[in-house]
Biopython code that builds the backbone (N, CA, C, O; Angstrom):
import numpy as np
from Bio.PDB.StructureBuilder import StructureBuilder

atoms = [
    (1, "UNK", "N", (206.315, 123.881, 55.813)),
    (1, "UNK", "CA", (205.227, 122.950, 56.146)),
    (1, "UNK", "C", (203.890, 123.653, 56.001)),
    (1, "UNK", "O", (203.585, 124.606, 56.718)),
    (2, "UNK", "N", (203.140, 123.187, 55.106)),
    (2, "UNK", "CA", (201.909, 123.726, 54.594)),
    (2, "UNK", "C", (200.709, 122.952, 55.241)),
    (2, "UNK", "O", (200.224, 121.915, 54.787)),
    (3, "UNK", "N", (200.323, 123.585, 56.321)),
    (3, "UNK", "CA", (199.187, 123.294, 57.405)),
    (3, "UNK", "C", (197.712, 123.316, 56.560)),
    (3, "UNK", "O", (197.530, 123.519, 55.360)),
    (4, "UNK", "N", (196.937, 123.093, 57.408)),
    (4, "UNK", "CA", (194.782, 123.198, 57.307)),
    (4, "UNK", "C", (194.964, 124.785, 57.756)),
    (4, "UNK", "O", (194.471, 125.708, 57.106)),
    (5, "UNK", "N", (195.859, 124.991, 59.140)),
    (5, "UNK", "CA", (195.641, 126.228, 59.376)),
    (5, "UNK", "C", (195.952, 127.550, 58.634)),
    (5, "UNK", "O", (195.399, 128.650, 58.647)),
    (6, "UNK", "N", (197.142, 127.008, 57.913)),
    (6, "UNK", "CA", (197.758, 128.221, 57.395)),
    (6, "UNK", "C", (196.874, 128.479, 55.985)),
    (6, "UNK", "O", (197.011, 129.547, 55.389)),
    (7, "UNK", "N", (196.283, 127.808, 55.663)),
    (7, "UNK", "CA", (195.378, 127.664, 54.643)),
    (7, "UNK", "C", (194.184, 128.555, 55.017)),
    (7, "UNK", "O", (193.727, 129.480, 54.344)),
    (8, "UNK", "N", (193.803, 128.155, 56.092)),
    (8, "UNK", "CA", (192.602, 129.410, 56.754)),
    (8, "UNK", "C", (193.070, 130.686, 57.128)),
    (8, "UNK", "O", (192.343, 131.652, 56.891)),
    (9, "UNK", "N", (194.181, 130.854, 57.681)),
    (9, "UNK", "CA", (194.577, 132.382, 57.844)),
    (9, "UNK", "C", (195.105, 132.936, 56.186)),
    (9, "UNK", "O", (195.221, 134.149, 56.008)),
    (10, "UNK", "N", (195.340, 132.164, 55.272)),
    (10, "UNK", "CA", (195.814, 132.800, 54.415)),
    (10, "UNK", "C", (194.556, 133.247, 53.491)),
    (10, "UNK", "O", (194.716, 134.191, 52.717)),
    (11, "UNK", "N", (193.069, 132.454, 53.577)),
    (11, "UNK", "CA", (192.119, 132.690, 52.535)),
    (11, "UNK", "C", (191.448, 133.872, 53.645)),
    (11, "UNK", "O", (191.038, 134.845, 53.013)),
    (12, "UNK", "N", (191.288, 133.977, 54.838)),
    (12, "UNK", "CA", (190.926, 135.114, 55.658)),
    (12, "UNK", "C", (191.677, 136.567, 55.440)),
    (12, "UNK", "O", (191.094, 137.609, 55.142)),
    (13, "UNK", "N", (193.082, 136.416, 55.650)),
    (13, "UNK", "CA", (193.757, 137.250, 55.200)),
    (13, "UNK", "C", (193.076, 137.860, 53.867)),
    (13, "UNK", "O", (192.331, 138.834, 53.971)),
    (14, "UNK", "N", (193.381, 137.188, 52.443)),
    (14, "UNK", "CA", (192.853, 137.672, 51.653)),
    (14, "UNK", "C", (191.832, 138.143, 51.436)),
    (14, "UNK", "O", (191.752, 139.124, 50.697)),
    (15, "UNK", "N", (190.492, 137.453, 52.152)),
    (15, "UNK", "CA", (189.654, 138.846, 51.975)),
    (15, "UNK", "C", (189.254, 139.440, 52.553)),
    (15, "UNK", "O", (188.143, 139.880, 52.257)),
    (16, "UNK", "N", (189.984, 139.895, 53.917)),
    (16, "UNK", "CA", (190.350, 141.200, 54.373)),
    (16, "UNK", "C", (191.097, 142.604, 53.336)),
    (16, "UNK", "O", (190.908, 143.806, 53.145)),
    (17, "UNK", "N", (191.964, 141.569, 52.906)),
    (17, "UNK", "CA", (192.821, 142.477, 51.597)),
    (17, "UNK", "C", (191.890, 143.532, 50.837)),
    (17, "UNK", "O", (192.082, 144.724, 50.599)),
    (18, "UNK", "N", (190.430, 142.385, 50.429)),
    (18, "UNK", "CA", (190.045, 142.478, 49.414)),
    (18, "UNK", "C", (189.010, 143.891, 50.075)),
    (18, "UNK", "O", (188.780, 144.961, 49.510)),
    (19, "UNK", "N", (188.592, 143.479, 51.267)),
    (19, "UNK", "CA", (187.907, 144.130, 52.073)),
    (19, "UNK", "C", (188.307, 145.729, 52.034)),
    (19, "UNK", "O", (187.727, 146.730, 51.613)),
    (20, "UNK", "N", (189.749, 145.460, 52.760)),
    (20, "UNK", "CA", (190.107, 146.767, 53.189)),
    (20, "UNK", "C", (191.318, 146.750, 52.528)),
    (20, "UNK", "O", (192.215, 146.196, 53.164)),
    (21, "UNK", "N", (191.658, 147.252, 51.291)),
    (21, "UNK", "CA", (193.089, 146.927, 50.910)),
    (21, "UNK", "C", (194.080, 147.852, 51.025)),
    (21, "UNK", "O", (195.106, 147.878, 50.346)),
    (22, "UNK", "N", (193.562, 149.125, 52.469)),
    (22, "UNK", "CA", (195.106, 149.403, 52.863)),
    (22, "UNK", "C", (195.660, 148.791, 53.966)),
    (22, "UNK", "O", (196.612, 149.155, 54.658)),
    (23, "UNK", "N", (194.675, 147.438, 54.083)),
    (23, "UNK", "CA", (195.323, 146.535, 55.141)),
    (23, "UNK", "C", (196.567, 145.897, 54.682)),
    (23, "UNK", "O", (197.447, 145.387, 55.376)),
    (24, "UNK", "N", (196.506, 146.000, 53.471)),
    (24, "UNK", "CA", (197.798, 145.155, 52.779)),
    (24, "UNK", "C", (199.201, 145.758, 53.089)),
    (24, "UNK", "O", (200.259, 145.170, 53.317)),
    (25, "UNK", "N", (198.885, 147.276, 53.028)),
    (25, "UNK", "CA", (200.441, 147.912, 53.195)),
    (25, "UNK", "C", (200.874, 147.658, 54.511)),
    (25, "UNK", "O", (202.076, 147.571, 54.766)),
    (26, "UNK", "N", (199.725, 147.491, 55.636)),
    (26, "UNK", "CA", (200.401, 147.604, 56.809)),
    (26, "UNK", "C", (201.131, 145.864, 57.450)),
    (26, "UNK", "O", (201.874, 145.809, 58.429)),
    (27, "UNK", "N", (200.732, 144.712, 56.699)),
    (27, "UNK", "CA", (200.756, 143.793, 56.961)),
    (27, "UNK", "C", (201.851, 143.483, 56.206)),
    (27, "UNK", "O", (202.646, 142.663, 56.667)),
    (28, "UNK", "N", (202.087, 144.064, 54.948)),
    (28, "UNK", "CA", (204.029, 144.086, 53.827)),
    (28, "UNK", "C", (204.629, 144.782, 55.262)),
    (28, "UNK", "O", (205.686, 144.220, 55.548)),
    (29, "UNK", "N", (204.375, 145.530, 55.961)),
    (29, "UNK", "CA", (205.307, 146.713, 56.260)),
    (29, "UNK", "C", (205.686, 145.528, 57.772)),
    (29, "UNK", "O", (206.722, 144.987, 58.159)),
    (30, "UNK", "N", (204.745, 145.528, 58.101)),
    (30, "UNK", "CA", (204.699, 144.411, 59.194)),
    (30, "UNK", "C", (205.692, 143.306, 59.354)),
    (30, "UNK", "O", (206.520, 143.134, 60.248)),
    (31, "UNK", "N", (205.376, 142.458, 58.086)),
    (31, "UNK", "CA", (206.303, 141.625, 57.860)),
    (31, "UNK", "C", (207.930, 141.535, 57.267)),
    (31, "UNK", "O", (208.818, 140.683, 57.235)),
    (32, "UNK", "N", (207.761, 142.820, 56.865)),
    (32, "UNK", "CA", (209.444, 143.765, 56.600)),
    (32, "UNK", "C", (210.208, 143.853, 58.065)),
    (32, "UNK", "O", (211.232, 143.272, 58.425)),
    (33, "UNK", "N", (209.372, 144.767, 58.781)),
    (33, "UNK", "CA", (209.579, 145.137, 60.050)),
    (33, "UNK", "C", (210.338, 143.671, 60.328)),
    (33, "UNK", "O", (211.534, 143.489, 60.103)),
    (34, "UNK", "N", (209.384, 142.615, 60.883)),
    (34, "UNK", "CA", (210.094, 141.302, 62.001)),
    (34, "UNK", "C", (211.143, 140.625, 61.044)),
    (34, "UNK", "O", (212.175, 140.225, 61.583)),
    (35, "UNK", "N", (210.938, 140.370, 59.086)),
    (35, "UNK", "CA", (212.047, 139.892, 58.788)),
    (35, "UNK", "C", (213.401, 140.780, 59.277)),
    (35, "UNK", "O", (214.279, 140.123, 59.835)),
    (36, "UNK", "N", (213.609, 142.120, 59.118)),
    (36, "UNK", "CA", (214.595, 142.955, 59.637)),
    (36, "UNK", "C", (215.459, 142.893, 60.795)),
    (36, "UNK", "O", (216.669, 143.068, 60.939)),
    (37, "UNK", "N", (213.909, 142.407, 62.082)),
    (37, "UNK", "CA", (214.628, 142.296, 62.843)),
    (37, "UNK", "C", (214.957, 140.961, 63.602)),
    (37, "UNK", "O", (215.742, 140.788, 64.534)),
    (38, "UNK", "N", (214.191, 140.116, 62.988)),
    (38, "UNK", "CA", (215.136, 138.232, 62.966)),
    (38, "UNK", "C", (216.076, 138.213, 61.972)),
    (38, "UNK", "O", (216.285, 137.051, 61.623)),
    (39, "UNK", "N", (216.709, 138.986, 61.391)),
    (39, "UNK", "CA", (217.757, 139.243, 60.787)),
    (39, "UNK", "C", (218.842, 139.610, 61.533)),
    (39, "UNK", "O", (219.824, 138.896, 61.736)),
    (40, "UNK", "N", (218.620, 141.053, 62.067)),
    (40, "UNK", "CA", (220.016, 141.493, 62.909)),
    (40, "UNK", "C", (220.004, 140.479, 64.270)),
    (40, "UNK", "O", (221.018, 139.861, 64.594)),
    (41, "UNK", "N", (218.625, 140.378, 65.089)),
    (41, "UNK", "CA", (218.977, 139.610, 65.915)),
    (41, "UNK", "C", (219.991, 138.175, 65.805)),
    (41, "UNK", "O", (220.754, 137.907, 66.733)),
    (42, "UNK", "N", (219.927, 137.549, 64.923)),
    (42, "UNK", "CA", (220.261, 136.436, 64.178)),
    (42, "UNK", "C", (221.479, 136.520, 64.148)),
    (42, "UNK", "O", (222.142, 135.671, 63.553)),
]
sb = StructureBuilder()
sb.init_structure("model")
sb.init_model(0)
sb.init_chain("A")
sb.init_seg("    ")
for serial, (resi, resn, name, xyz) in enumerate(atoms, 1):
    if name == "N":
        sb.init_residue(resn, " ", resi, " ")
    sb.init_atom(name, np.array(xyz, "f"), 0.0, 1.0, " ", f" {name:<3s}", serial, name[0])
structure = sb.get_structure()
């Protein structure tokens, strides 16, 4: 489900990216991290 909101955190996000782009590794690593662990929890 493709929100107004998710639309604003996603064009913010990006230019933060653009901003600071070793924000990017920590936010992949981030989102590795919780898929991993709503995985085993699961």
């Amino acid at each position: 489900m493709h929100t107004h909101a998710q639309s604003v955190v996603a064009l913010i996000t990006g230019i933060l990216i653009l901003i600071v782009p070793r924000l990017l590794n920590y936010i992949v690593a981030l989102y590795l991290v919780i898929i991993g662990i709503l995985g085993i929890v699961s």
